[in-house]
Backbone as a ProteinNet text record, in pm:
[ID]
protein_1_A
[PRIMARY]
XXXXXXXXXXXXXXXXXXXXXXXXXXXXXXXXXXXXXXXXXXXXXXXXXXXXXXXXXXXXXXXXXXX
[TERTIARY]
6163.7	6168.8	6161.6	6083.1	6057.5	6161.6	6210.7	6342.5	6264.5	6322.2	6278.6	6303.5	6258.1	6263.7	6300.2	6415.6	6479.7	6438	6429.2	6396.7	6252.3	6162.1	6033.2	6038.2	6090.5	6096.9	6172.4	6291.9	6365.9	6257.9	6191.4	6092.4	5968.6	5936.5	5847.1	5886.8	5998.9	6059	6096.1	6126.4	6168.9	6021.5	5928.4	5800.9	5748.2	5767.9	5664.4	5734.7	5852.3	5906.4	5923.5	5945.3	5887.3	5739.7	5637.1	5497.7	5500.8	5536.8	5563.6	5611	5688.4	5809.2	5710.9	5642.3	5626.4	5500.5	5438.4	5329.3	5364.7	5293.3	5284.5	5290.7	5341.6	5323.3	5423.4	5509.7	5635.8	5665.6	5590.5	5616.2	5702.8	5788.8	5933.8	5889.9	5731	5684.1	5628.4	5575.8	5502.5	5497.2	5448	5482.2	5541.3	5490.1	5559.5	5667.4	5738.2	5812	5934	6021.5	6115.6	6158.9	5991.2	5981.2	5994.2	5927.9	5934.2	6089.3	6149.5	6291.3	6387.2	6382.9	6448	6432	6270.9	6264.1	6318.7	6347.2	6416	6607.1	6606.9	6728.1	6794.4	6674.4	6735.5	6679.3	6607.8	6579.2	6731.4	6780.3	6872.5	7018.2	7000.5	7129.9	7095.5	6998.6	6963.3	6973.3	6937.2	6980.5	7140.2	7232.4	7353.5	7436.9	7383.6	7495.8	7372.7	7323.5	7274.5	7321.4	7386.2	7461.7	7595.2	7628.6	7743.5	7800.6	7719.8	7679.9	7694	7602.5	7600.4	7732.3	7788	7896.4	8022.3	7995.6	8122.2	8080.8	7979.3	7972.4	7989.6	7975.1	8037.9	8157.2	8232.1	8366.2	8433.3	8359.6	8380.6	8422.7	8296.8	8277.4	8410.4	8436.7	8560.1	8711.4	8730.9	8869.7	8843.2	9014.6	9045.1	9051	8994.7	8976.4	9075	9121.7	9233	9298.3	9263.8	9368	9295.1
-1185.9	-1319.2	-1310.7	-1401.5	-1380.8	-1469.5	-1418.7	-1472.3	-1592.2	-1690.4	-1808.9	-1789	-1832.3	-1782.3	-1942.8	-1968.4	-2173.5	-2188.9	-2098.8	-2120.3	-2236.4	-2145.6	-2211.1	-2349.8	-2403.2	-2468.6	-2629.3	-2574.9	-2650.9	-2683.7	-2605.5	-2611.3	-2736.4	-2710	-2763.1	-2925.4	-2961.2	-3064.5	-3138.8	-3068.3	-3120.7	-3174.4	-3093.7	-3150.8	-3259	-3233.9	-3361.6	-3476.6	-3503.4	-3622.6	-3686.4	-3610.4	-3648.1	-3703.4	-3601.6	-3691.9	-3817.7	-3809.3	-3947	-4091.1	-4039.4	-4143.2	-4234.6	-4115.2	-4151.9	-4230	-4279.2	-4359	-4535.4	-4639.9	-4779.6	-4800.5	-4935.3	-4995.6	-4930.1	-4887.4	-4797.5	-4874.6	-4862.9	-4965	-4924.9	-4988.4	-4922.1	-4993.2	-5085.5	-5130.3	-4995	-4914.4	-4809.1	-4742.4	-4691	-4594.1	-4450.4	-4443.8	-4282.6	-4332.8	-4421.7	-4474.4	-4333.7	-4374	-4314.5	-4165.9	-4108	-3954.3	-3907.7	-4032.1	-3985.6	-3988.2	-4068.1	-4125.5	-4017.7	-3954.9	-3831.8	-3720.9	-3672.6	-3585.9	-3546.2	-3723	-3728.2	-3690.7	-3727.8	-3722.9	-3569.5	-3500.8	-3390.3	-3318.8	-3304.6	-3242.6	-3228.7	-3408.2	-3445.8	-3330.2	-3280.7	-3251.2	-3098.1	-3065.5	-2892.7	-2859.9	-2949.2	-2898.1	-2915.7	-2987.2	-3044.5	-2868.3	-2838.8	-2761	-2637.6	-2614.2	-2493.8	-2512.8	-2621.9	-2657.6	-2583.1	-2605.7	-2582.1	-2434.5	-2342.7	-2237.3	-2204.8	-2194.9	-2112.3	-2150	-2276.7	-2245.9	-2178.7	-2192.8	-2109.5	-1978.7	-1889	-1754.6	-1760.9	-1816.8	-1794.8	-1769.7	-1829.7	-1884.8	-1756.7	-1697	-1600.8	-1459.6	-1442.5	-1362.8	-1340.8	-1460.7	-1437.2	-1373.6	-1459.1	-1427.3	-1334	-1262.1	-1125.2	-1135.3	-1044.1	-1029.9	-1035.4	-1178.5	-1181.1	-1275.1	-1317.3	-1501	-1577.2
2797.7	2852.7	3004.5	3099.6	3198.9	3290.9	3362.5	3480.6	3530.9	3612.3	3648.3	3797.7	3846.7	4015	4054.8	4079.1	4074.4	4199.3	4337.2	4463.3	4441.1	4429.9	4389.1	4337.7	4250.3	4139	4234.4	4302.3	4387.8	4527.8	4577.4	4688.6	4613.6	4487.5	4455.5	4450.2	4402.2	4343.1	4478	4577.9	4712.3	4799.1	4773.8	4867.8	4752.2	4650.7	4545.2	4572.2	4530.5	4549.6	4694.7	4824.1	4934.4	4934.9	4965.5	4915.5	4833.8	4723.7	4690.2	4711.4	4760.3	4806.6	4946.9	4994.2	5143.7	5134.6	5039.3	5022.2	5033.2	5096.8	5088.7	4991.2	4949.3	4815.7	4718.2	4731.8	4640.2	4549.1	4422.6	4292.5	4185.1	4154.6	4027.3	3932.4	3899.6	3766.7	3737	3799.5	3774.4	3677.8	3591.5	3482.5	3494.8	3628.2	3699	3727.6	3786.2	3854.9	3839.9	3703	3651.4	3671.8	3633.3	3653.8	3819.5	3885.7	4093.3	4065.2	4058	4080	4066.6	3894.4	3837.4	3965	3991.4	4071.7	4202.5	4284.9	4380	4384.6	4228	4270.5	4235.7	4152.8	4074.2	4229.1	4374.4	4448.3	4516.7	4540.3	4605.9	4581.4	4423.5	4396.8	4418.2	4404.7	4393.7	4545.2	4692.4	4776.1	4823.9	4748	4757.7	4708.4	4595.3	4506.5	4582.1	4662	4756.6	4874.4	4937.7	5065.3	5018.9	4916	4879.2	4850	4757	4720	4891.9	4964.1	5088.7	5184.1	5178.5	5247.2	5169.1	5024.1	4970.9	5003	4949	5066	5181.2	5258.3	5415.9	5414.6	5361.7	5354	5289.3	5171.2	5094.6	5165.4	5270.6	5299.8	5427.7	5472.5	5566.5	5509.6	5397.1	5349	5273.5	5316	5254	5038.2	5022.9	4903.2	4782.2	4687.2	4603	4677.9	4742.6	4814.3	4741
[MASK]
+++++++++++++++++++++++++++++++++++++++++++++++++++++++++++++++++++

């Protein structure tokens, strides 16, 4: 089974739904509508819980080991 590389995947999801978003005429009758929407928000959260992730290593990396 082949590993998933999420960097990529999160990069991808972050520039599509930008492009999207950033067009005139932003219609929520749309049939895409739903799927832009999901994408934005699932980008929103993948750089949230990677904000997060990197400051808990920082943080990690300061305190002594077993506190």
């Amino acid at each position: 089974m082949q590993r998933v590389d999420w960097r990529w995947l999160i990069i991808w999801m972050l520039a599509m739904s930008h492009t999207v978003h950033a067009h005139d005429g932003h219609d929520h009758s749309h049939w895409s509508s739903l799927f832009i929407h999901a994408l934005l928000l699932l980008s929103l959260a993948a750089s949230g819980l990677a904000i997060m992730f990197a400051i808990y290593r920082a943080i990690s990396r300061w305190l002594p080991a077993g506190k």
